[in-house]
C-alpha positions in Angstrom: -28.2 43.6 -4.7 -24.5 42.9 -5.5 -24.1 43.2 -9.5 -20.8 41.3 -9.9 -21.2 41.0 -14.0 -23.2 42.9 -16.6 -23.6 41.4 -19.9 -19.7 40.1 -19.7 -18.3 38.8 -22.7 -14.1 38.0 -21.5 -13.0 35.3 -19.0 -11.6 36.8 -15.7 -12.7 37.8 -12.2 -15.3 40.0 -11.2 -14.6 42.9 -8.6 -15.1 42.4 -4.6 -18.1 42.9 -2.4 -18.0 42.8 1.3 -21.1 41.0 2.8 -22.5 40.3 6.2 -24.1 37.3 8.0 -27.4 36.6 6.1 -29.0 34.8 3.9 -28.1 34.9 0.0 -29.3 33.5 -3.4 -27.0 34.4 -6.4 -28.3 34.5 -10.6 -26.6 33.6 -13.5 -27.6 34.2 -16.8 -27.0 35.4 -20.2 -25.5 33.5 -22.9 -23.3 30.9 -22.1 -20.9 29.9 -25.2 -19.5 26.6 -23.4 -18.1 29.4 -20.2 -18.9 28.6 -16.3 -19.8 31.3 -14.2 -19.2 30.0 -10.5 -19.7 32.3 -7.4 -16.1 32.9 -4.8 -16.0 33.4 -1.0 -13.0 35.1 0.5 -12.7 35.9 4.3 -10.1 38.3 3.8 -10.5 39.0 0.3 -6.7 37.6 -0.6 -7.5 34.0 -0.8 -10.8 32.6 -2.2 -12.5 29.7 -2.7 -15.0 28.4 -4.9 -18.4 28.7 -2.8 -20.4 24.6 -3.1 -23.2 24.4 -5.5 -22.9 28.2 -7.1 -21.2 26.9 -10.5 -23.5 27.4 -13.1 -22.9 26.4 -17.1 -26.4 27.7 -17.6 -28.9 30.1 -16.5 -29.8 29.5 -13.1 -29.6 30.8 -8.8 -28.4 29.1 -5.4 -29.5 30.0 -2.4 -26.5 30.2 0.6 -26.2 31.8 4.0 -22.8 33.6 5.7 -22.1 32.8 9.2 -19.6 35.7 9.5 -18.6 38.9 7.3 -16.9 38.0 4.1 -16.2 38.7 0.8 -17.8 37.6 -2.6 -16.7 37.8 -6.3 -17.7 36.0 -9.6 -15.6 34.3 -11.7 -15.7 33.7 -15.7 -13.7 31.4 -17.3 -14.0 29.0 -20.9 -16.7 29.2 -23.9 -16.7 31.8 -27.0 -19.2 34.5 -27.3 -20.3 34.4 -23.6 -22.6 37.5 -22.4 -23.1 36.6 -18.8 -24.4 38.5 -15.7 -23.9 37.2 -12.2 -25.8 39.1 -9.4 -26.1 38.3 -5.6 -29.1 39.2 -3.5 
């Protein structure tokens, strides 16, 4: 398991993982304070883009597969007194 937030409380990007062809589901939860935490695909970890259906205002998972090795990181942004973790599996 990837553990791209723990209990986050500011806005801003979460580091990078590199992941391989498989099958995927990603969590979000916490308390969400008005923020969006949204899941963020990269294939050569430079330019990223937001990954369909892994946006998430409240708690909740997706479920996606990778055709080819590439890179994943969270991102945090809006609301006030946000505690969020985002987790990839």
């Amino acid at each position: 398991m990837y553990q791209l937030f723990k209990n986050a409380t500011a806005n801003g990007q979460s580091g990078t993982v590199k992941t391989y062809r498989e099958r995927h589901t990603v969590f979000a939860w916490g308390t969400w304070g008005g923020a969006t935490a949204k899941l963020q695909i990269s294939p050569n970890g430079i330019d990223w883009f937001d990954l369909t259906g892994a946006s998430f205002t409240a708690n909740g998972s997706a479920t996606f597969e990778i055709a080819t090795d590439v890179y994943l990181r969270a991102d945090i942004a809006g609301g006030t007194g946000a505690d969020l973790s985002v987790a990839v599996r």
